[in-house]
Backbone as ProteinMPNN parsed JSONL, in Angstrom:
{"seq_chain_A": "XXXXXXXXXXXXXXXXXXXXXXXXXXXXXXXXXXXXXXXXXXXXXXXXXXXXXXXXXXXXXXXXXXXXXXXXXXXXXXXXXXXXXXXXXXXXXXXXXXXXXXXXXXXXX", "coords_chain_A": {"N_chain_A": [[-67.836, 7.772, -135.851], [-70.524, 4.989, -137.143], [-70.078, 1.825, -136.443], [-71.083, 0.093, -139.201], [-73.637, -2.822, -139.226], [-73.866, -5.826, -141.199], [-74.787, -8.431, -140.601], [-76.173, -10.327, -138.244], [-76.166, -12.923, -135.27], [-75.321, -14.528, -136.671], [-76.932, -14.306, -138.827], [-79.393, -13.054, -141.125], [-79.252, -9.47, -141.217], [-81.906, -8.314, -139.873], [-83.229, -10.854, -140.014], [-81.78, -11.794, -137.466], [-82.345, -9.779, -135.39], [-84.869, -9.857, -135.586], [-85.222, -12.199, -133.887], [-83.818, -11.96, -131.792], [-85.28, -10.387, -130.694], [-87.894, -11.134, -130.323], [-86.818, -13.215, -127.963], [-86.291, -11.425, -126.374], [-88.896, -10.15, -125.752], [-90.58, -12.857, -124.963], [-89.256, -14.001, -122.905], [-88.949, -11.54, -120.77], [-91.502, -11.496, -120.549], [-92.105, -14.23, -119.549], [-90.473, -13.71, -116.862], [-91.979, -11.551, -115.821], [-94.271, -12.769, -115.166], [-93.592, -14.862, -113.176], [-92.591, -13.118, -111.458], [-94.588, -11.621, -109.981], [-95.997, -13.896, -109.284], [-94.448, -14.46, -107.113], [-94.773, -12.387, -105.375], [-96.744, -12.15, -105.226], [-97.318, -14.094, -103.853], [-95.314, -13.681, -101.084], [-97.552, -11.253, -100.552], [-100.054, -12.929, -99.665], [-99.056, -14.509, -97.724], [-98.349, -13.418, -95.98], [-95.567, -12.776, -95.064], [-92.027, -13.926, -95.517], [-91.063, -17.256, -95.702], [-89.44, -18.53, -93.629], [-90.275, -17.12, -91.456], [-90.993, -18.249, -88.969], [-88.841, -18.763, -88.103], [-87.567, -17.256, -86.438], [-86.369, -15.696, -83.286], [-89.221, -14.394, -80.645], [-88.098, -11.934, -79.804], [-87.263, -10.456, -81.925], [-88.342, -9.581, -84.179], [-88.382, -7.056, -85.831], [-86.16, -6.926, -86.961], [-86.505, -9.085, -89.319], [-88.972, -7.266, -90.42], [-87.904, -5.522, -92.019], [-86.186, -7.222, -93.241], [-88.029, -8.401, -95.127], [-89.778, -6.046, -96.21], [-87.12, -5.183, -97.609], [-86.963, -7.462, -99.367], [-89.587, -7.65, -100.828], [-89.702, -4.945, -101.691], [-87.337, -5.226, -103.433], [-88.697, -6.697, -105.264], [-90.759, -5.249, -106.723], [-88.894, -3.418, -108.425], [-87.487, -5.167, -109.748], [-90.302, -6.305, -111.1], [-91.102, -3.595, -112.166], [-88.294, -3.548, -113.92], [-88.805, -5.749, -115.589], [-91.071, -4.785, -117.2], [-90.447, -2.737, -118.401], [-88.185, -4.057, -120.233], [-90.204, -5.748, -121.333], [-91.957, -3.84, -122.693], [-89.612, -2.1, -124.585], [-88.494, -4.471, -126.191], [-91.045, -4.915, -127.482], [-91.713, -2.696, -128.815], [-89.047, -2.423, -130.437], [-89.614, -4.877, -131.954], [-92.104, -4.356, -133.097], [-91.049, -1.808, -134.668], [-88.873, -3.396, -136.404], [-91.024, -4.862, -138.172], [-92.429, -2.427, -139.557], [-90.505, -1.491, -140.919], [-89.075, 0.686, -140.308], [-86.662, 2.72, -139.695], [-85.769, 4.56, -138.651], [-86.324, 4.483, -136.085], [-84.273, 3.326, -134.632], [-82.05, 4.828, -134.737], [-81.596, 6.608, -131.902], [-78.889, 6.753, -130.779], [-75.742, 8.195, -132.44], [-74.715, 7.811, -135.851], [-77.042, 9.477, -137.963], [-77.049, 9.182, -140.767]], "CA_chain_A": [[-68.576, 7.085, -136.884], [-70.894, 4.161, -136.354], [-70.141, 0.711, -137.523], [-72.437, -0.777, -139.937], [-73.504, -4.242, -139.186], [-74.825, -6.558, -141.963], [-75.353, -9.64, -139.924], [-76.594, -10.511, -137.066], [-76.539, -14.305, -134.863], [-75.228, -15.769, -138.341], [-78.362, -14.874, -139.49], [-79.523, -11.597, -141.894], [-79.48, -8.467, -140.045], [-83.542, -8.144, -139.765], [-83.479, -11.838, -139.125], [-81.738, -11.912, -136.008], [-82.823, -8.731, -134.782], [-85.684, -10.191, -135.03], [-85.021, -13.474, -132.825], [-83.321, -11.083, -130.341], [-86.409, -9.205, -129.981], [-88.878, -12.369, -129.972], [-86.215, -13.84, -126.802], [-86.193, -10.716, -125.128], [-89.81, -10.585, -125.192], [-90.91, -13.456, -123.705], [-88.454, -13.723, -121.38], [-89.161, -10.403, -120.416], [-92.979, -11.704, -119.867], [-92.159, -14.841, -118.331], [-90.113, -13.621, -115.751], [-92.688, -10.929, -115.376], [-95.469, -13.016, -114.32], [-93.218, -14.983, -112.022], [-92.354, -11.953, -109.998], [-96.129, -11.822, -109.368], [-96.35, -15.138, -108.456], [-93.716, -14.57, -106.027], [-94.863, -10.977, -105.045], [-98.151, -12.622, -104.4], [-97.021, -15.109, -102.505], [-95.282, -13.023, -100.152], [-98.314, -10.764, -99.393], [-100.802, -14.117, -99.084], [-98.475, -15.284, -96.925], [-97.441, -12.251, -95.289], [-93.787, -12.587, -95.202], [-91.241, -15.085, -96.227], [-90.8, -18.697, -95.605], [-88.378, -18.904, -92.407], [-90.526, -16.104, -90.112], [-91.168, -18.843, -87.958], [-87.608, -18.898, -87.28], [-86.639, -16.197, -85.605], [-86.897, -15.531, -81.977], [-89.994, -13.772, -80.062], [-88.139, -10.341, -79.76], [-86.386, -10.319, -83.434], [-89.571, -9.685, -85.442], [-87.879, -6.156, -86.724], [-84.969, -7.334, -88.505], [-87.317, -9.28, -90.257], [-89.728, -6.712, -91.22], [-86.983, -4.942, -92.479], [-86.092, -7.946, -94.286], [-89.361, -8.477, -95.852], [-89.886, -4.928, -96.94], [-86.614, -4.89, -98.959], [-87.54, -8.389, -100.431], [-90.72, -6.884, -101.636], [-88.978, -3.347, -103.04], [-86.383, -5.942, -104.71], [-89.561, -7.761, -106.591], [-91.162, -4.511, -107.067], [-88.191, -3.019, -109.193], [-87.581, -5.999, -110.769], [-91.157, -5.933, -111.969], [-90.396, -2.577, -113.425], [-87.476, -3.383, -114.758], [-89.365, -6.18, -116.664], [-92.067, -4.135, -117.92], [-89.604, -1.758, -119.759], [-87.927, -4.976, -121.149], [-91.299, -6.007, -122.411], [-91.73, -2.577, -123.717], [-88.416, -2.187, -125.29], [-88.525, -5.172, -127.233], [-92.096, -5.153, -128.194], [-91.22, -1.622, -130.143], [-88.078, -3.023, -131.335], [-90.517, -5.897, -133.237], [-93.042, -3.177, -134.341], [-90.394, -0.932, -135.448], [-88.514, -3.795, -137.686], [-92.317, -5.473, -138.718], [-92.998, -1.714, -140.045], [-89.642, -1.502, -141.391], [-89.128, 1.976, -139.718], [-85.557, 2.484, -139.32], [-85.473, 6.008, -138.114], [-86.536, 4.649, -134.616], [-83.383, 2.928, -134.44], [-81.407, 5.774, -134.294], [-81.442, 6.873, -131.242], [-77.359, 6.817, -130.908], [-74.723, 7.725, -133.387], [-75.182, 8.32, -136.896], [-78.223, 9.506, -139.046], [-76.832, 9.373, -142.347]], "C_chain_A": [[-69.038, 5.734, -136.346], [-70.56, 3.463, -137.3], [-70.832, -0.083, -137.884], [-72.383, -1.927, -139.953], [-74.306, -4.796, -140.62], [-75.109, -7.757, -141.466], [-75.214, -9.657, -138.562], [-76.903, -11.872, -136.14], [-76.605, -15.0, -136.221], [-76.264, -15.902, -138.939], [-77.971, -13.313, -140.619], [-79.55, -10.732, -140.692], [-81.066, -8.237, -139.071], [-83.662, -9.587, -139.118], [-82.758, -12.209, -137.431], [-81.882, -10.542, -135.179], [-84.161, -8.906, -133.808], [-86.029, -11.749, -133.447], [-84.184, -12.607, -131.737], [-84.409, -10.608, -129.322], [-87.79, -10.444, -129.433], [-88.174, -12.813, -128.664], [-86.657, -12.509, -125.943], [-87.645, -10.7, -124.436], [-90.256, -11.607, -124.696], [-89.631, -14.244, -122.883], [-88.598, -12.92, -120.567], [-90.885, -10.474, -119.771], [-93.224, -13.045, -119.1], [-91.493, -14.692, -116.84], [-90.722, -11.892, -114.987], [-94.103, -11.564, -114.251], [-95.17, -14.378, -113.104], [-92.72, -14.342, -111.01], [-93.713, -11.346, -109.158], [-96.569, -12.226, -108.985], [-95.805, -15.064, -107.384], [-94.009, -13.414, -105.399], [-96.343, -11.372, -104.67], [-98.132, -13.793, -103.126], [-96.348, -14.869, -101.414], [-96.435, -12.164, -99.749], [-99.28, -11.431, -99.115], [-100.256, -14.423, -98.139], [-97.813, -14.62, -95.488], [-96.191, -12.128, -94.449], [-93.357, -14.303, -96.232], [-91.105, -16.146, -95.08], [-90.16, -19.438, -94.04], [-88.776, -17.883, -91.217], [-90.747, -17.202, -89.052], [-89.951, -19.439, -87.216], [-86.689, -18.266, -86.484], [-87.508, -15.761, -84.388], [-88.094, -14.379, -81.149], [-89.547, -11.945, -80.13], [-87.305, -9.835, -80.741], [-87.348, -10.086, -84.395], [-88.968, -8.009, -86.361], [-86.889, -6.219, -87.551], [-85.67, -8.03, -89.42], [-88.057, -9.027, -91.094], [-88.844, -5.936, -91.977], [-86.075, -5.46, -93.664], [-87.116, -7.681, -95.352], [-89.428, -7.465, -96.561], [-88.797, -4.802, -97.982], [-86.882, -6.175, -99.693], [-88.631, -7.745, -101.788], [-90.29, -5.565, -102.455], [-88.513, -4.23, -104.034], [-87.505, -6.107, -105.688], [-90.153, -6.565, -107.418], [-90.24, -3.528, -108.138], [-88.099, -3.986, -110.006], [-88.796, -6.349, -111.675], [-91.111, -4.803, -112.851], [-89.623, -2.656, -114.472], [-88.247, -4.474, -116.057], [-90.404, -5.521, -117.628], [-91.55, -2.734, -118.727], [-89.14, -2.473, -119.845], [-88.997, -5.251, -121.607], [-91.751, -4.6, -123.856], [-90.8, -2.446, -124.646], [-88.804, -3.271, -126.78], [-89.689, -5.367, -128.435], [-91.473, -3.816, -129.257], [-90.438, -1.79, -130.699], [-88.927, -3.921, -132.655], [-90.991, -4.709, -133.69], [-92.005, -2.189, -134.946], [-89.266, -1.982, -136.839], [-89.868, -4.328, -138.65], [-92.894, -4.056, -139.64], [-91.566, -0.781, -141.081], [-88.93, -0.058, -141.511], [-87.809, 2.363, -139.108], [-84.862, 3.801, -138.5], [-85.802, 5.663, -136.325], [-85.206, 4.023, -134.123], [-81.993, 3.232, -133.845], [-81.186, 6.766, -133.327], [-79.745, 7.156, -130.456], [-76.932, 6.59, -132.008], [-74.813, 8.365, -134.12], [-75.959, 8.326, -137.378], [-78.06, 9.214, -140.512], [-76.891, 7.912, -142.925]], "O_chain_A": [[-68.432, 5.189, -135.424], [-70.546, 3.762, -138.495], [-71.288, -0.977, -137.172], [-71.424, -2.477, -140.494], [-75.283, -4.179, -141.044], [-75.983, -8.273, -142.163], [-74.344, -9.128, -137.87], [-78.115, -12.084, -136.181], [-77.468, -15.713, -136.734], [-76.711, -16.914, -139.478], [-76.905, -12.738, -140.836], [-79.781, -11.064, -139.529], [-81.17, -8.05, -137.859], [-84.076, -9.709, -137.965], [-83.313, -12.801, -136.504], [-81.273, -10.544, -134.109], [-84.529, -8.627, -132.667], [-86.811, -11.945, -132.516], [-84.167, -13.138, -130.627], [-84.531, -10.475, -128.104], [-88.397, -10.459, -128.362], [-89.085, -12.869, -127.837], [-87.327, -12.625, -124.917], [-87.878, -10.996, -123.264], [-90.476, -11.346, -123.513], [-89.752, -15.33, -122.316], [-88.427, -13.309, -119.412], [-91.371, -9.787, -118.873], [-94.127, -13.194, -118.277], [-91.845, -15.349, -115.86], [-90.204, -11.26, -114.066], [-94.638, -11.152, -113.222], [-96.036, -14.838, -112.36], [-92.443, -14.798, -109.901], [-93.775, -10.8, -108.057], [-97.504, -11.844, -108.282], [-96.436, -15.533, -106.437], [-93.195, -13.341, -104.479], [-96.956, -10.784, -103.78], [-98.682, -14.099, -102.069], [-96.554, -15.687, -100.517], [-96.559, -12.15, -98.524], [-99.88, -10.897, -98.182], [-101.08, -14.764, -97.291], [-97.178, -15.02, -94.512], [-95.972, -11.498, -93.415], [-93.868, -15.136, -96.979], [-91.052, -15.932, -93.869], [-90.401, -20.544, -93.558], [-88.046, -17.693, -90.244], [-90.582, -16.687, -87.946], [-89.893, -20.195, -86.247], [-85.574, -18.526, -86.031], [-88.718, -15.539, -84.324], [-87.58, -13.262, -81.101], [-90.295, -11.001, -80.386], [-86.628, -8.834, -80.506], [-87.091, -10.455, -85.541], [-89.214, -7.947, -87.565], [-86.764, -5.678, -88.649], [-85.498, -7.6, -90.56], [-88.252, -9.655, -92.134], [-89.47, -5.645, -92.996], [-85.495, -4.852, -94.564], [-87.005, -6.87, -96.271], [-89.159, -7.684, -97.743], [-89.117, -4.422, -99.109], [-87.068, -5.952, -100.889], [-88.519, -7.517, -102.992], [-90.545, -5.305, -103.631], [-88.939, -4.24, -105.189], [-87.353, -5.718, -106.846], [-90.141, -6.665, -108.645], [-90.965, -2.764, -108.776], [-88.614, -3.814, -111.111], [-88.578, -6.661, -112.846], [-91.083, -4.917, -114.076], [-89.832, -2.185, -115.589], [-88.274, -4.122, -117.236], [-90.442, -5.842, -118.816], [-92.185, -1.961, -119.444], [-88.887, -2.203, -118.671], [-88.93, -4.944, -122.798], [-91.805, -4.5, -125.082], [-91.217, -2.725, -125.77], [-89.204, -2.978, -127.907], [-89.581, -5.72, -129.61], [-90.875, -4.037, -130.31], [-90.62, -1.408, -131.855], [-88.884, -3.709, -133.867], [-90.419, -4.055, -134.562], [-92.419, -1.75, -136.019], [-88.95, -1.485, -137.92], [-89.74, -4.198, -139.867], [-93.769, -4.334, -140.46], [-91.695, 0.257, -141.731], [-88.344, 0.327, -142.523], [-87.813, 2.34, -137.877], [-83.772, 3.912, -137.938], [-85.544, 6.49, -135.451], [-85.034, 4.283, -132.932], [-81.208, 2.645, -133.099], [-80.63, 7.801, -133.696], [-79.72, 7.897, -129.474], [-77.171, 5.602, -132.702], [-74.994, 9.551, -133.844], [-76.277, 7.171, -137.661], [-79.004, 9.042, -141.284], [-76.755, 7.72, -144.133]]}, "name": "protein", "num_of_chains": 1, "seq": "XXXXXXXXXXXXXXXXXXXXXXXXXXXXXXXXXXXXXXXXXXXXXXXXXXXXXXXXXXXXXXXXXXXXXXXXXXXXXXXXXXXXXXXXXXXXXXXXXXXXXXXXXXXXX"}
């Protein structure tokens, strides 16, 4: 059995649902369009910051670096863009007061 909340961040249930969902989103879109900034600024720059520090016949540990840098940013963009998702349907699903989407775990009744 699931347990029924009636409040939420000392607020009403709907009201902090909603301030959950307003944080997640933009958070979820500002640290989207700084992984762009930084995902652009590695391939303008074409690598990171300290290639000019490693010796003449070491340039493959580096690219090797670089490439998982870039995967890292590239998941982490993902992962933000299903947090933006997420939350945005969270808002439209309390703004339309649609409670059946909610239920995705647990109880229906």
């Amino acid at each position: 059995m699931v347990c029924r909340l009636s409040s939420c961040c000392c607020c009403s249930l709907r009201t902090g649902t909603l301030i959950l969902g307003y944080f997640g989103l933009i958070s979820g879109i500002i640290t989207f369009f700084d992984t762009i900034i930084n995902l652009g600024y590695i391939f303008v720059n074409g690598g990171l910051e300290f290639s000019n520090e490693i010796p003449d016949g070491d340039h493959s540990a580096f690219a090797t670096l670089a490439t998982c840098v870039e995967i890292y940013y590239i998941i982490i963009l993902v992962i933000c863009i299903q947090g933006v998702l997420f939350n945005y349907l969270l808002l439209i699903g309390i703004y339309k007061v649609n409670y059946k989407m909610f239920f995705m775990f647990g109880d229906r009744n």
